[in-house]
N, C-alpha and C positions, 0 to 999 in steps of 0.2 A: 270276485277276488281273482287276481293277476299274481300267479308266480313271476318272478323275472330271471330269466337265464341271462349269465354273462359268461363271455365268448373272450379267450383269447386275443389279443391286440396282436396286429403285423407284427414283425420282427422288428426291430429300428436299427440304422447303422451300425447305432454305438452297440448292440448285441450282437450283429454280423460281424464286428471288427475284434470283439470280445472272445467270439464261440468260435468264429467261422465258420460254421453251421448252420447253415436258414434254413436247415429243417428241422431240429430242436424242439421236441415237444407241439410240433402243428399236425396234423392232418391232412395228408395228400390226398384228394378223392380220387376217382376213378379217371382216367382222359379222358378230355370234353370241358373238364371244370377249367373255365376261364383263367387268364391268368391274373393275377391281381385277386382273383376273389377268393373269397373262403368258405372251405368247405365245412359244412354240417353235417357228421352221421345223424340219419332218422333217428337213431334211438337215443339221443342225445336231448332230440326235440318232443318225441313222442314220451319219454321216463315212463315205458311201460305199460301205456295208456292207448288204446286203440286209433282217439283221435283227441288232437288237439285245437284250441283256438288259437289264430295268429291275427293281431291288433295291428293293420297298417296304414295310416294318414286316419285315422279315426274309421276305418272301416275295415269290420269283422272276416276273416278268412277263418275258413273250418277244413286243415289237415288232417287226413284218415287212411289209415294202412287197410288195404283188401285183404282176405284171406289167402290170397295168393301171391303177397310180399308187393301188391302194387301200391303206390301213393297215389289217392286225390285230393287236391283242393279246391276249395268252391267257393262261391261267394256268398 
């Protein structure tokens, strides 16, 4: 059984021309996050949970926070 998280969509024009604020409710992460993409807090992905599975092209990734606040994933 697959939870599925949904994520926020980009801003679109007609909400930048609307707010004039493209930052409205997004998430900026730390510098380094590319521009264009989006940011995920861990604990958003993790709900809690030590580790998580992540489902990509049909092949299984296992996310898992360290006791020392690091992240691994593996294959």
């Amino acid at each position: 059984m697959h939870a599925e998280l949904t994520f926020p969509s980009a801003p679109t024009a007609s909400h930048l021309r609307n707010t004039g604020n493209a930052s409205a409710g997004y998430f900026h992460g730390p510098a380094g996050v590319q521009a264009g993409g989006v940011a995920v807090d861990s604990k958003t992905l993790l709900r809690g949970h030590k580790a998580v599975t992540i489902v990509h092209n049909g092949a299984s990734y296992r996310l898992q926070a360290t006791k020392l606040g690091k992240l691994i994933l593996t294959k």
